[in-house]
DSSP file (Angstrom, degrees, kcal/mol; ACC not computed):
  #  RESIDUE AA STRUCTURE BP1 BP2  ACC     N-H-->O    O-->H-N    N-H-->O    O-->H-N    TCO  KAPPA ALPHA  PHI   PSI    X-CA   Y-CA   Z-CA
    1    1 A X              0   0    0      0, 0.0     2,-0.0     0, 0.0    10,-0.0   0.000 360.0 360.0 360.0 131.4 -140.6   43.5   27.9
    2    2 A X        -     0   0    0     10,-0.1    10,-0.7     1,-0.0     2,-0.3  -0.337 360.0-166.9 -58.3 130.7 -140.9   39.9   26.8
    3    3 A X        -     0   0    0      8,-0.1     2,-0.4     6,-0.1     8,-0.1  -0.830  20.2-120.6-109.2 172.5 -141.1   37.5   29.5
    4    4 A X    >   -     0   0    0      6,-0.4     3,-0.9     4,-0.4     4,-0.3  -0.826  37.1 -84.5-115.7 158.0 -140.7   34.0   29.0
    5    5 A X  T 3  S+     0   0    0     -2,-0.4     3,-0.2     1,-0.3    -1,-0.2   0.232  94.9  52.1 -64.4 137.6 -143.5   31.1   29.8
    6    6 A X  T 3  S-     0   0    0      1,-0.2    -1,-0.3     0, 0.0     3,-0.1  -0.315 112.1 -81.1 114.2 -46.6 -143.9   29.5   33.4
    7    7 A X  S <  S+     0   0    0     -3,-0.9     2,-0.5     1,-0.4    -1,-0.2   0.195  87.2 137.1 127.1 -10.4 -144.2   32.3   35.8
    8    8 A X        -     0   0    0     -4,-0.3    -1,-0.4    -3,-0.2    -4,-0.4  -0.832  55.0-127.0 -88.0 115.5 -140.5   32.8   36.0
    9    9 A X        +     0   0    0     -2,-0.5     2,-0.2    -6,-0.1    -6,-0.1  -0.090  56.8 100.2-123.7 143.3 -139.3   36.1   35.9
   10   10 A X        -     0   0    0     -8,-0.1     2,-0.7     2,-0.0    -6,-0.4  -0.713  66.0 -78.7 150.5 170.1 -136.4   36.8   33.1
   11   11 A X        -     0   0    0     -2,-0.2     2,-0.2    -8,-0.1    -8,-0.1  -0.776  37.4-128.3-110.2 114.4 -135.3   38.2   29.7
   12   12 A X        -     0   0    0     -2,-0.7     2,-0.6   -10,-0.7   -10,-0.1  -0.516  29.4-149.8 -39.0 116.7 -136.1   36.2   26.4
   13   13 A X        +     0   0    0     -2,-0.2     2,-0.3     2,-0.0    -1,-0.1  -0.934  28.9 152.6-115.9 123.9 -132.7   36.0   24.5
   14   14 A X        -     0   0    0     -2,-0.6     2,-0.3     2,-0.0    -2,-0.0  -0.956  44.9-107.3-165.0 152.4 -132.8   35.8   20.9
   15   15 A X        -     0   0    0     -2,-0.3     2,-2.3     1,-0.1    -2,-0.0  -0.238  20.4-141.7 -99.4 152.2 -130.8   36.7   18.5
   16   16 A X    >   -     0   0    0     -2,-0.3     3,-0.9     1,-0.1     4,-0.4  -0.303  19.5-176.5 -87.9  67.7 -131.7   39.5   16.4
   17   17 A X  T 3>  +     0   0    0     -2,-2.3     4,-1.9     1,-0.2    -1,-0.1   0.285  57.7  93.8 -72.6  22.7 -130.7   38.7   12.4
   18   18 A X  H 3> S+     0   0    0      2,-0.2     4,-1.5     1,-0.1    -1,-0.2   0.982  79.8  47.2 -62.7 -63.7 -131.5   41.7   11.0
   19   19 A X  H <> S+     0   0    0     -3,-0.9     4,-1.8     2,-0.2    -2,-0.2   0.816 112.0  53.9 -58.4 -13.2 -128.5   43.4   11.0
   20   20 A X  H  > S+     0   0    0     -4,-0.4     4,-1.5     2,-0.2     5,-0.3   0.978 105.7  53.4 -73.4 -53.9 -126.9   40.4    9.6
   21   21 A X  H  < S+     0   0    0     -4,-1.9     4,-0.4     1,-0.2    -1,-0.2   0.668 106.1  55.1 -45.4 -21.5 -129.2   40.3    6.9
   22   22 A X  H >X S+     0   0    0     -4,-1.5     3,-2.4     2,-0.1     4,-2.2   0.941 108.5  45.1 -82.7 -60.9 -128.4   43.9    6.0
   23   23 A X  H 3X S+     0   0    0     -4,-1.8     4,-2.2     1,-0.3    -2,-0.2   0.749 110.8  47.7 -74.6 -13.2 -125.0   43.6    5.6
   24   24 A X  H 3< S+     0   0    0     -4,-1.5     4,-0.5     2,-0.2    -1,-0.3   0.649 109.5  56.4 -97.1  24.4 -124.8   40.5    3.7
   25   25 A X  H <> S+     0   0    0     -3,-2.4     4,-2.8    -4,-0.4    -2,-0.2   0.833 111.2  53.5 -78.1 -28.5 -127.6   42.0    1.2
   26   26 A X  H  X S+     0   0    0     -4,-2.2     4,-2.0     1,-0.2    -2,-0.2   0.977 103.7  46.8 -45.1 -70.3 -125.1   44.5    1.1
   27   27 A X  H  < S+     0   0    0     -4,-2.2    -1,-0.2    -5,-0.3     4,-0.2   0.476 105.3  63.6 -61.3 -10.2 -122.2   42.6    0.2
   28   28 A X  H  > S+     0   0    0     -4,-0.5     4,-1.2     2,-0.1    -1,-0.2   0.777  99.7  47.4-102.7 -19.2 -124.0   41.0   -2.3
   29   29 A X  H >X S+     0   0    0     -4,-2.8     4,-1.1     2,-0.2     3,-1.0   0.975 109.6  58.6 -67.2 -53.6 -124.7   44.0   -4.5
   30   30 A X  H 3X S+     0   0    0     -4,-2.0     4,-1.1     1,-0.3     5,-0.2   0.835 111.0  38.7 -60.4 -22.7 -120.9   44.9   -4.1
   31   31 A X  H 3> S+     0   0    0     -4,-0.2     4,-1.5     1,-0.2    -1,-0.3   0.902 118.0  56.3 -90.8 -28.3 -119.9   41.4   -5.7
   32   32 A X  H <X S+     0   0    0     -4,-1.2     4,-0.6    -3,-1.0     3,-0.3   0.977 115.4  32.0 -59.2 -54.1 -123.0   42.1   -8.1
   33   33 A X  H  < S+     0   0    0     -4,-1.1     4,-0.5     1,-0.2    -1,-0.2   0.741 125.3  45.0 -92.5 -12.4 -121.7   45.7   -9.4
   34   34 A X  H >X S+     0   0    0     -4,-1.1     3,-1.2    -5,-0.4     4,-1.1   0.925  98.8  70.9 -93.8 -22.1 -117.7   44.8   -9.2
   35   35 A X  H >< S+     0   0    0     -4,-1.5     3,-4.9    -3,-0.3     4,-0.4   0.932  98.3  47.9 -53.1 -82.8 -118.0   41.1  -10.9
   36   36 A X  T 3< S+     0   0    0     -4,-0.6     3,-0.3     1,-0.3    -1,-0.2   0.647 106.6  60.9  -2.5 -45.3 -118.8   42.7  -14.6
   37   37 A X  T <4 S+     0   0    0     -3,-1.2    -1,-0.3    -4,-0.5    -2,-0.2   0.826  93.8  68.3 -79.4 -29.9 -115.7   45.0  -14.0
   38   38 A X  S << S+     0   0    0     -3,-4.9     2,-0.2    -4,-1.1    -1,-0.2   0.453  70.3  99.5 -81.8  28.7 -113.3   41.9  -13.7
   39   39 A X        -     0   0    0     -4,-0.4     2,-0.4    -3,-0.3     4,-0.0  -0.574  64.1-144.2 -91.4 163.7 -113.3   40.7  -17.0
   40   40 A X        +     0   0    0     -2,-0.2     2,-0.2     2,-0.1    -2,-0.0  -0.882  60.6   7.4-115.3 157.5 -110.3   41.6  -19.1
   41   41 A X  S    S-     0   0    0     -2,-0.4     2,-0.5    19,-0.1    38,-0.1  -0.331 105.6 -49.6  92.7-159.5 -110.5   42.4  -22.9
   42   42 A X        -     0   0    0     36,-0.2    27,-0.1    -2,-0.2    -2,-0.1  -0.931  59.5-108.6-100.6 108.0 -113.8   42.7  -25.0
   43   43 A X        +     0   0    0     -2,-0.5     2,-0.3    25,-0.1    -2,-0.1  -0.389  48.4 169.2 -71.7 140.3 -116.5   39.7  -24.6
   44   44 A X        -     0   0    0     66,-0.1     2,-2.0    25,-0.0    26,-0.1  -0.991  39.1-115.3-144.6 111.1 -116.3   37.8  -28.2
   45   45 A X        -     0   0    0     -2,-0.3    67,-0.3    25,-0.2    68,-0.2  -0.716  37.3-145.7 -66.1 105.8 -118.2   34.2  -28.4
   46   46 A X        -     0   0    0     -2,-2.0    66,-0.2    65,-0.2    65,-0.1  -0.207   5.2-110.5  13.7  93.1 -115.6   31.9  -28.8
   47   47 A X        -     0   0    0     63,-0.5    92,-3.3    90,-0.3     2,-0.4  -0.609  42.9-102.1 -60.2 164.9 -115.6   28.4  -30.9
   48   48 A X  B     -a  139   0A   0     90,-0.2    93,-0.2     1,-0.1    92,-0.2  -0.621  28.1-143.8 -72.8 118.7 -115.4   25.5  -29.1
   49   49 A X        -     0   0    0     90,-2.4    -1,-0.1    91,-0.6    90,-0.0  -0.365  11.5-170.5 -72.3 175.5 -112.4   23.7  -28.9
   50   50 A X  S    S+     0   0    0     -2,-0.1    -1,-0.1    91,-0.1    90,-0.1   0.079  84.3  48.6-152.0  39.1 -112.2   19.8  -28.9
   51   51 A X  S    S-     0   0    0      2,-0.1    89,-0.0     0, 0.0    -2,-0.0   0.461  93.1-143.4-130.5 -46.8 -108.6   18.9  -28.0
   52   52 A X        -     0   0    0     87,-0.1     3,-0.1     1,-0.0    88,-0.0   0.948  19.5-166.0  52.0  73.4 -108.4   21.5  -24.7
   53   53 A X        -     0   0    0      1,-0.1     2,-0.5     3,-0.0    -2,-0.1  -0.123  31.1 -87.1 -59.5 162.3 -104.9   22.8  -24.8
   54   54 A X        -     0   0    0      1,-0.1    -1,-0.1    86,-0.0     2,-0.1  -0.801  44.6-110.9 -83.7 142.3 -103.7   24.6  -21.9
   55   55 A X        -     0   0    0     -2,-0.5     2,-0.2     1,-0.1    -1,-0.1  -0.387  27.2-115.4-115.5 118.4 -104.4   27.9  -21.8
   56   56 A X    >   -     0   0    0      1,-0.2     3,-0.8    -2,-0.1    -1,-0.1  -0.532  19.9-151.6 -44.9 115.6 -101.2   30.5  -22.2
   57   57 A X  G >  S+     0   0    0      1,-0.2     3,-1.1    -2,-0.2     4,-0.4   0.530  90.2  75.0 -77.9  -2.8 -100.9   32.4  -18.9
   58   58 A X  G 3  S+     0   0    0      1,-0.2    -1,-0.2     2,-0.1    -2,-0.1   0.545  79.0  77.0 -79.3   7.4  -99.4   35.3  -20.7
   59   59 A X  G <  S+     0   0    0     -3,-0.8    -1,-0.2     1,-0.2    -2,-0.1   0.742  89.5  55.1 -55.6 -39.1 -103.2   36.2  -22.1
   60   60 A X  S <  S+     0   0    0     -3,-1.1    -1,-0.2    -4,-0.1    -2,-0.1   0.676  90.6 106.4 -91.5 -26.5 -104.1   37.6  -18.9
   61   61 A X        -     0   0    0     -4,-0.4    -3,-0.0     1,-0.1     0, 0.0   0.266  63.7-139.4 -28.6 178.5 -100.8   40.2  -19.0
   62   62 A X  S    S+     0   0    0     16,-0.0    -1,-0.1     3,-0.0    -3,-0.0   0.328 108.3  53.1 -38.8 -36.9 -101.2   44.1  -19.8
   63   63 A X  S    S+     0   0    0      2,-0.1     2,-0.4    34,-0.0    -2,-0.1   0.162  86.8 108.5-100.4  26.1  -98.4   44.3  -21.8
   64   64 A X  S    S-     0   0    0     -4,-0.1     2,-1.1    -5,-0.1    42,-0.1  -0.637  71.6-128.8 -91.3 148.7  -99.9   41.1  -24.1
   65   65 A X        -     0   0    0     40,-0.5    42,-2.5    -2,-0.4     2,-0.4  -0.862  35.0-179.5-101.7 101.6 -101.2   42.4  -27.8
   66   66 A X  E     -b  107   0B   0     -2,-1.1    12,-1.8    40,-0.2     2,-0.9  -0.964  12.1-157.6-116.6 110.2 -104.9   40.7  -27.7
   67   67 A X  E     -bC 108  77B   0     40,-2.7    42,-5.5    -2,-0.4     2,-0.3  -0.761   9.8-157.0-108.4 117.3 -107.0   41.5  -31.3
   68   68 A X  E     - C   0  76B   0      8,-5.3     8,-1.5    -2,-0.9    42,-0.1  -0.723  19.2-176.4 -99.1 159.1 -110.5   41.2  -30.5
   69   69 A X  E     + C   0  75B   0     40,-0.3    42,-1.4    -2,-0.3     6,-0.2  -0.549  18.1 158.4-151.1  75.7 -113.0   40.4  -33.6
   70   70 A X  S    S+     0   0    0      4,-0.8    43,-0.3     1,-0.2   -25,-0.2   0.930  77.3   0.8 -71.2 -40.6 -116.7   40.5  -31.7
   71   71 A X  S >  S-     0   0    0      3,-0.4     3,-2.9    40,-0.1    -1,-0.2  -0.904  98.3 -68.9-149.8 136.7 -118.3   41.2  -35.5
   72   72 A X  T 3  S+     0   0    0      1,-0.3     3,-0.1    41,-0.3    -2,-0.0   0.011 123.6   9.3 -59.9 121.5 -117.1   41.6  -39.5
   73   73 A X  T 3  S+     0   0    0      1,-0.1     2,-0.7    42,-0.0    -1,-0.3   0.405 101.1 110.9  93.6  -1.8 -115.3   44.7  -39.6
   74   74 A X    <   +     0   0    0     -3,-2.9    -4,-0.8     9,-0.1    -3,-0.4  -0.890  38.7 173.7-117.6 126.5 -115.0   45.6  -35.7
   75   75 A X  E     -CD  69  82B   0     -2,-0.7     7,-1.3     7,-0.6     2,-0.3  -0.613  10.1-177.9-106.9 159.3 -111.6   45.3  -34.4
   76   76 A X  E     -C   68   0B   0     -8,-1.5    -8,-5.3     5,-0.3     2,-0.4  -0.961  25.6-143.6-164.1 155.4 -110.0   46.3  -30.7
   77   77 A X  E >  S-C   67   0B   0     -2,-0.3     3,-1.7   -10,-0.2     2,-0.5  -0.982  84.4 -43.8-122.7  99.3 -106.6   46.2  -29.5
   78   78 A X  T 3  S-     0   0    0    -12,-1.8   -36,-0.2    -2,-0.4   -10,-0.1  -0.683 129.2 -29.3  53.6-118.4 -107.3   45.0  -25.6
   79   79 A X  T 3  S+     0   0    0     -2,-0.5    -1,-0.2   -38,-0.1     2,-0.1   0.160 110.7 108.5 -36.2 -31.4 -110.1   47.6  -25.3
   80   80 A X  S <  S-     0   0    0     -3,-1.7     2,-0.5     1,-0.0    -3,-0.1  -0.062  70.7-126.0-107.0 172.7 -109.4   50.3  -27.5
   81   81 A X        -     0   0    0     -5,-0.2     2,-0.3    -2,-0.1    -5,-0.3  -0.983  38.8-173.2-115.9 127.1 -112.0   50.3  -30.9
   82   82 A X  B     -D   75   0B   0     -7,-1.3    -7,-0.6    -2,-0.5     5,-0.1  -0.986  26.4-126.4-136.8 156.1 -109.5   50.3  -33.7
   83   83 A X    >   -     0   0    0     -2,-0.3     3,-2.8     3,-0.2    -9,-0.1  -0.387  36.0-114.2 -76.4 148.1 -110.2   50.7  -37.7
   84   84 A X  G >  S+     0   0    0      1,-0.3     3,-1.1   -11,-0.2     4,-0.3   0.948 109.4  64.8 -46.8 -60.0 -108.3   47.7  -39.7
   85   85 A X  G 3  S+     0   0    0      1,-0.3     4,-0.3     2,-0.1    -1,-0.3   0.555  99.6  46.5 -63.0  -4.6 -106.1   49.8  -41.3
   86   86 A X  G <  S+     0   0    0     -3,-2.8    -1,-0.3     1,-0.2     4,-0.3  -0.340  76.7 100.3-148.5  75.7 -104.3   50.9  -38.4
   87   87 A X  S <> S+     0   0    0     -3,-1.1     4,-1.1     3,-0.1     5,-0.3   0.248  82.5  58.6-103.4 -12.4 -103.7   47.8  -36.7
   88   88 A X  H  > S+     0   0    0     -4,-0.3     4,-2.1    -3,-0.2    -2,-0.2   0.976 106.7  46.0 -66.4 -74.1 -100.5   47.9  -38.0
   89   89 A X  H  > S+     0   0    0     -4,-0.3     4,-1.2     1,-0.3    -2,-0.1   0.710 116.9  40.2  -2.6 -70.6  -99.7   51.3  -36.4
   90   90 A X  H  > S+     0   0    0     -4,-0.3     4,-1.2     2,-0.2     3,-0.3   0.981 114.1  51.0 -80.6 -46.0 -100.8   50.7  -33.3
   91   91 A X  H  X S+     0   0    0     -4,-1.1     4,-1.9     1,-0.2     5,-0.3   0.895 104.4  71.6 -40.8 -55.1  -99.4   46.6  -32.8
   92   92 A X  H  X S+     0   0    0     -4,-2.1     4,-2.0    -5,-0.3     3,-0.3   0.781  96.2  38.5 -28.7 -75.7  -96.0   48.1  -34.0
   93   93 A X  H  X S+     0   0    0     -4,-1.2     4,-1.4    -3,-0.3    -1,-0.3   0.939 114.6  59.1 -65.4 -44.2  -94.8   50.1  -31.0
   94   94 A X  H  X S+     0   0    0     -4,-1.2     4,-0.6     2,-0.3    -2,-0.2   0.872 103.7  47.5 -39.4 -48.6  -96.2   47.3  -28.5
   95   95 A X  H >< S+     0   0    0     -4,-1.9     3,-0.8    -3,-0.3    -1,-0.2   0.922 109.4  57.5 -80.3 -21.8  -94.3   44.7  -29.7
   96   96 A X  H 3< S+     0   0    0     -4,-2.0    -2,-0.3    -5,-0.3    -1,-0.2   0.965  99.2  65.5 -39.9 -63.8  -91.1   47.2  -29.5
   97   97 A X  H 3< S+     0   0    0     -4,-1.4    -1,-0.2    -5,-0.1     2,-0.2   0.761  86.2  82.3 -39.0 -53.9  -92.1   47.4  -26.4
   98   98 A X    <<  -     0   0    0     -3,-0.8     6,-0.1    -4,-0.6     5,-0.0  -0.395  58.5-157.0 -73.5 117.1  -91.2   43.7  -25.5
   99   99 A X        +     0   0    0     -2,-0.2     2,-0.3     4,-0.1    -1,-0.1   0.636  64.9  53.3-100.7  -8.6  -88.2   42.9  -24.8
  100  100 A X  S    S-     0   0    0      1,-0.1     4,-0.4     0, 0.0    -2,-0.0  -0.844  71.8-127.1-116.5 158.5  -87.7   39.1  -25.5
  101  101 A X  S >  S+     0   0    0     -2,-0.3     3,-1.7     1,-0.2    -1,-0.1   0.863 107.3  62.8 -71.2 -29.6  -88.5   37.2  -28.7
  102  102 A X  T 3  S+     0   0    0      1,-0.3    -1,-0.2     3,-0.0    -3,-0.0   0.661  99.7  56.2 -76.7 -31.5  -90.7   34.7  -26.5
  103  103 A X  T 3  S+     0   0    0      1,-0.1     2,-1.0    -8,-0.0    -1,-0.3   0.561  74.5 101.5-110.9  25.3  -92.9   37.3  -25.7
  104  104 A X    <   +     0   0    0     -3,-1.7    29,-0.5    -4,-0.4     2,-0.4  -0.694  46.0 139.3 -59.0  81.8  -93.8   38.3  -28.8
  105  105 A X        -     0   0    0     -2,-1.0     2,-0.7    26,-0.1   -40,-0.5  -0.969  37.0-156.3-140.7  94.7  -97.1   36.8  -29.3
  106  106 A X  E     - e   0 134B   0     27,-0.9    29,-1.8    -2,-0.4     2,-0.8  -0.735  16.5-151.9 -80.9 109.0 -100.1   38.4  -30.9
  107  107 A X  E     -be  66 135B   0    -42,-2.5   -40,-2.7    -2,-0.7     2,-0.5  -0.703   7.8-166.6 -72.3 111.9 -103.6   36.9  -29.7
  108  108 A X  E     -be  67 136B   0     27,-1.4    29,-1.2    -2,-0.8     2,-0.4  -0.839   2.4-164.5-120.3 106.0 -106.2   37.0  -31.8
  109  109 A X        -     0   0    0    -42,-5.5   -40,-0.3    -2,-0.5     2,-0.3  -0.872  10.9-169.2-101.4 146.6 -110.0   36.3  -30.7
  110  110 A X        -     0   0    0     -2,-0.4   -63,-0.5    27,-0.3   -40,-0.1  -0.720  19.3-123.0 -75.3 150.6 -112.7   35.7  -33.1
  111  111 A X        -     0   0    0    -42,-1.4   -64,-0.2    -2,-0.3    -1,-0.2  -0.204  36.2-113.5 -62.1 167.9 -116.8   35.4  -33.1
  112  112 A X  S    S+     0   0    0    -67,-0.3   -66,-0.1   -42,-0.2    -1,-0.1   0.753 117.3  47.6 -67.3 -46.2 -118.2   32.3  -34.3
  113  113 A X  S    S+     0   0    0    -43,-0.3   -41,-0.3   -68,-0.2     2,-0.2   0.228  76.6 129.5-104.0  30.4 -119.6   34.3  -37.1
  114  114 A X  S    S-     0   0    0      1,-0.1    -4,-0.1   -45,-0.1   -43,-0.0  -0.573  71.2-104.7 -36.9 122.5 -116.6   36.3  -38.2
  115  115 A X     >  -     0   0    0     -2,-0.2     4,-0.5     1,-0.1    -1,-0.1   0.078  24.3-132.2 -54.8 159.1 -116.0   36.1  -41.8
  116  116 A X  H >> S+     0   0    0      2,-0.2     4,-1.3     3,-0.1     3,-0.5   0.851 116.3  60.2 -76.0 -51.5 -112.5   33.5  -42.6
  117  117 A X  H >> S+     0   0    0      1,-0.3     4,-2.2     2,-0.2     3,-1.4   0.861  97.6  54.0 -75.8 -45.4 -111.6   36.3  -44.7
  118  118 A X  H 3> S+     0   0    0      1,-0.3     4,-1.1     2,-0.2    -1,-0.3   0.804 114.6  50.9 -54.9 -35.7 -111.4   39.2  -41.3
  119  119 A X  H <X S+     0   0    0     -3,-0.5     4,-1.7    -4,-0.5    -1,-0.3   0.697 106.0  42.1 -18.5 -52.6 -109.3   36.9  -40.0
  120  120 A X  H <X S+     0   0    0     -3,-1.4     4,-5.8    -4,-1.3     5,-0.3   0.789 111.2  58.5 -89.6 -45.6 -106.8   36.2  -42.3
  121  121 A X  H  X S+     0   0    0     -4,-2.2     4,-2.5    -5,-0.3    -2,-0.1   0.877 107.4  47.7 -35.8 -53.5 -106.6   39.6  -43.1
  122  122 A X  H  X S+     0   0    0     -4,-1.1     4,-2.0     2,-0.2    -2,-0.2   0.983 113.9  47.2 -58.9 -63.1 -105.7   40.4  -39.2
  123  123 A X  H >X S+     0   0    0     -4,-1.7     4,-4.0     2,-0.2     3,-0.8   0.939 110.8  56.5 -46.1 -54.8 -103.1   37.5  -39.1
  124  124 A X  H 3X S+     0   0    0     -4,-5.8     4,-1.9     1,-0.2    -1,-0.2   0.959 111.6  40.9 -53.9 -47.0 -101.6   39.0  -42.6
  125  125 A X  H 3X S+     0   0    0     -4,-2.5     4,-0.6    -5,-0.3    -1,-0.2   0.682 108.4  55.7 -73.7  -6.8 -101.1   42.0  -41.3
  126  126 A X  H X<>S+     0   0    0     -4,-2.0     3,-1.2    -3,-0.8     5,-0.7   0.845 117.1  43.0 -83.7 -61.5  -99.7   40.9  -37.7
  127  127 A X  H ><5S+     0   0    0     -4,-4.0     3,-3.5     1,-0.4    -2,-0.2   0.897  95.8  72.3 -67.7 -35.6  -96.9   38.7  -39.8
  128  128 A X  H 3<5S+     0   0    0     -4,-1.9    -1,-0.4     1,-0.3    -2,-0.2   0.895  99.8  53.4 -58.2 -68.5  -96.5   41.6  -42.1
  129  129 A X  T <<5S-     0   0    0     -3,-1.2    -1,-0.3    -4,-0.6    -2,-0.2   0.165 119.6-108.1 -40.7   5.7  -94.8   42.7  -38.8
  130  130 A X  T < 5 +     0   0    0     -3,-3.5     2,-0.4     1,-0.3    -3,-0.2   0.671  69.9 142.0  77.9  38.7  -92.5   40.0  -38.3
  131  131 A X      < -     0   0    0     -5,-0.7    -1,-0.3     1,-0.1     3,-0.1  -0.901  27.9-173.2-105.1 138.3  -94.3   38.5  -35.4
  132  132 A X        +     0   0    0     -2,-0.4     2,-2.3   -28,-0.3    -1,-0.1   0.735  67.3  74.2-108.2 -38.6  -93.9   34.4  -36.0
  133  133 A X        +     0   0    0    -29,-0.5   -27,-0.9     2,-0.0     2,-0.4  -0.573  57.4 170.4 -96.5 100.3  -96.2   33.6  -33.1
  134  134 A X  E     -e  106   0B   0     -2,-2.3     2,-0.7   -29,-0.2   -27,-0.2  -0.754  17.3-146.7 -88.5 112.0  -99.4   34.1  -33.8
  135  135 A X  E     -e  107   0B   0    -29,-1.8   -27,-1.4    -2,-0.4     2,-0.5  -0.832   4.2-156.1-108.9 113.1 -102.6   32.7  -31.1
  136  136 A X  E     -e  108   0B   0     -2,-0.7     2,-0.7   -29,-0.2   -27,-0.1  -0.564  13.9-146.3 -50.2  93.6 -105.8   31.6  -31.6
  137  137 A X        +     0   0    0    -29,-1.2     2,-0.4    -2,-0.5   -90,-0.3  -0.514  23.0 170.9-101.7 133.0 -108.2   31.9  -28.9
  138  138 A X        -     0   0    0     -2,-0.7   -90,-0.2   -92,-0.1     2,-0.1  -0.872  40.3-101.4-147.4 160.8 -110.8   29.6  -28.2
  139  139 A X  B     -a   48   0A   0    -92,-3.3   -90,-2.4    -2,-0.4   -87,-0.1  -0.163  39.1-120.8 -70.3 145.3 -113.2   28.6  -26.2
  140  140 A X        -     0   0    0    -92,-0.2     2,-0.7    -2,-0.1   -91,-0.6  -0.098  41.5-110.6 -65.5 179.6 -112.3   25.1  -23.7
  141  141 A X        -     0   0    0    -93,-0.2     2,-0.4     2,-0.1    -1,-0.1  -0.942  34.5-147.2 -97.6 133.9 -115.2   22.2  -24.8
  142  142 A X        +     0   0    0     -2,-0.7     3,-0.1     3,-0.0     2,-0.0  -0.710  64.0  45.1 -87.9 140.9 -117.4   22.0  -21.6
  143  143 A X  S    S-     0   0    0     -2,-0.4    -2,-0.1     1,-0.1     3,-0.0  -0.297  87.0-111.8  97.5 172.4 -119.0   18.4  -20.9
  144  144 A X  S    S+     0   0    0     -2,-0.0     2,-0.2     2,-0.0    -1,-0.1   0.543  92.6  92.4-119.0 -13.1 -116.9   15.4  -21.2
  145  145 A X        -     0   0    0     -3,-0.1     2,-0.5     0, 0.0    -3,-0.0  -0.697  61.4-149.8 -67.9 128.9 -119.0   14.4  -24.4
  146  146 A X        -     0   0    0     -2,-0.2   -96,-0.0     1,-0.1    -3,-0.0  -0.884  18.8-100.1-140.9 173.3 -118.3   15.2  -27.7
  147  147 A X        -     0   0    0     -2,-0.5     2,-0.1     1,-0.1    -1,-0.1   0.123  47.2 -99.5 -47.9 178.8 -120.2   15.8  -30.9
  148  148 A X        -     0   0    0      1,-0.2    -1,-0.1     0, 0.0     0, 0.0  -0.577  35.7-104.7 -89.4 153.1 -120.5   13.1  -33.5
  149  149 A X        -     0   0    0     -2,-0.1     2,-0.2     1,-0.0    -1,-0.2  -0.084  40.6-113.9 -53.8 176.8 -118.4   13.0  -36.4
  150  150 A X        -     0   0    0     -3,-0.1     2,-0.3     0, 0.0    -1,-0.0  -0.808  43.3-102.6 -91.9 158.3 -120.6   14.2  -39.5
  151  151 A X        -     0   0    0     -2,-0.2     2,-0.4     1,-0.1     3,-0.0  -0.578  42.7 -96.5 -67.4 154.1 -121.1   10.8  -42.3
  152  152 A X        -     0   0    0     -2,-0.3     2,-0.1     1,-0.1    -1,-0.1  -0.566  33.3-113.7  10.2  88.4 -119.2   10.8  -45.1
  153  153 A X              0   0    0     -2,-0.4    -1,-0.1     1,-0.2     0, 0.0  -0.048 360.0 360.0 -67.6 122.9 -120.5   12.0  -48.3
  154  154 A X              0   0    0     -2,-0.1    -1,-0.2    -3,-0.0    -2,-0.0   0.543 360.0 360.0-168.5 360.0 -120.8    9.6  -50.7
C-alpha cells in the first residue's frame, strides 16, 4: 500500500482516470460511427454561391422532392438511384401527395461538373409536371472575401 512521505502513517488519494478515459474514448467512436449516418440526401459538390440567400427550411423535410445530380447521367430522388426517364413517374405521385400549392417545390442539386444540358433536361421534365417552383441548391460562399471579377475582353 502506498504511503505518503514524512513518516506519517496514511493512504495516498489520487484519482484514478482510467475509467474516465475509457468511457470518453468510447463516446468518441459512437459520435465517429453515428456522424456519417446524419447527413440527409446524397453528398453532390455544390457551386459556390456569392449572394448567400437564406436557406429554405423545407429542404431538410421527408416529404420534400430533392433531385440529386452527383455525375452526367446519375440521378436520385432523396436516396433512391433513379434512371432519367422515370423521374417523371416517380416525382408525380409525391407531389400528389402535397397538399398545398406552397409546398410544391422540387429541389434540384447539381455537381460542379454536371453537364448544363442534365440539368435542363431535369427542370424540363419537373415543369412538364406543372410544378412552377423549381430550387436550385447551392453551396453558401465561405470567407468573407470574394473572387475578383474576370477583365473584360477586349
Amino acid at each position: 500500500m502506498g504511503m505518503s512521505g514524512g513518516g506519517s502513517s496514511g493512504f495516498a488519494s489520487e484519482i484514478n482516470v482510467t475509467p474516465m478515459v475509457d468511457i470518453m474514448l468510447v463516446l468518441l467512436i459512437i459520435f465517429m460511427v453515428v456522424t456519417p449516418l446524419l447527413q440527409h440526401g446524397i453528398t453532390v459538390a455544390l457551386p459556390q454561391n456569392t449572394l448567400n440567400p437564406d436557406e429554405d427550411p423545407r429542404i431538410i423535410k421527408e416529404s420534400s422532392v430533392v433531385i440529386s445530380i452527383p455525375a452526367n447521367g446519375e440521378y436520385y430522388l432523396g436516396k433512391i438511384r433513379v434512371p432519367q426517364e422515370d423521374i417523371k413517374t416517380k416525382v408525380g405521385p409525391m407531389l400528389e401527395k402535397m397538399k398545398t400549392d406552397e409546398d410544391r417545390i422540387v429541389y434540384i442539386k447539381s455537381g460542379v461538373n454536371v453537364s448544363y444540358g442534365d440539368v435542363v433536361n431535369v427542370i424540363n421534365e419537373v415543369r412538364a409536371l406543372g410544378v412552377d417552383k423549381i430550387g436550385l441548391v447551392a453551396d453558401k460562399k465561405k470567407g468573407g472575401a470574394s473572387a475578383p471579377a474576370p477583365a473584360p475582353a477586349g
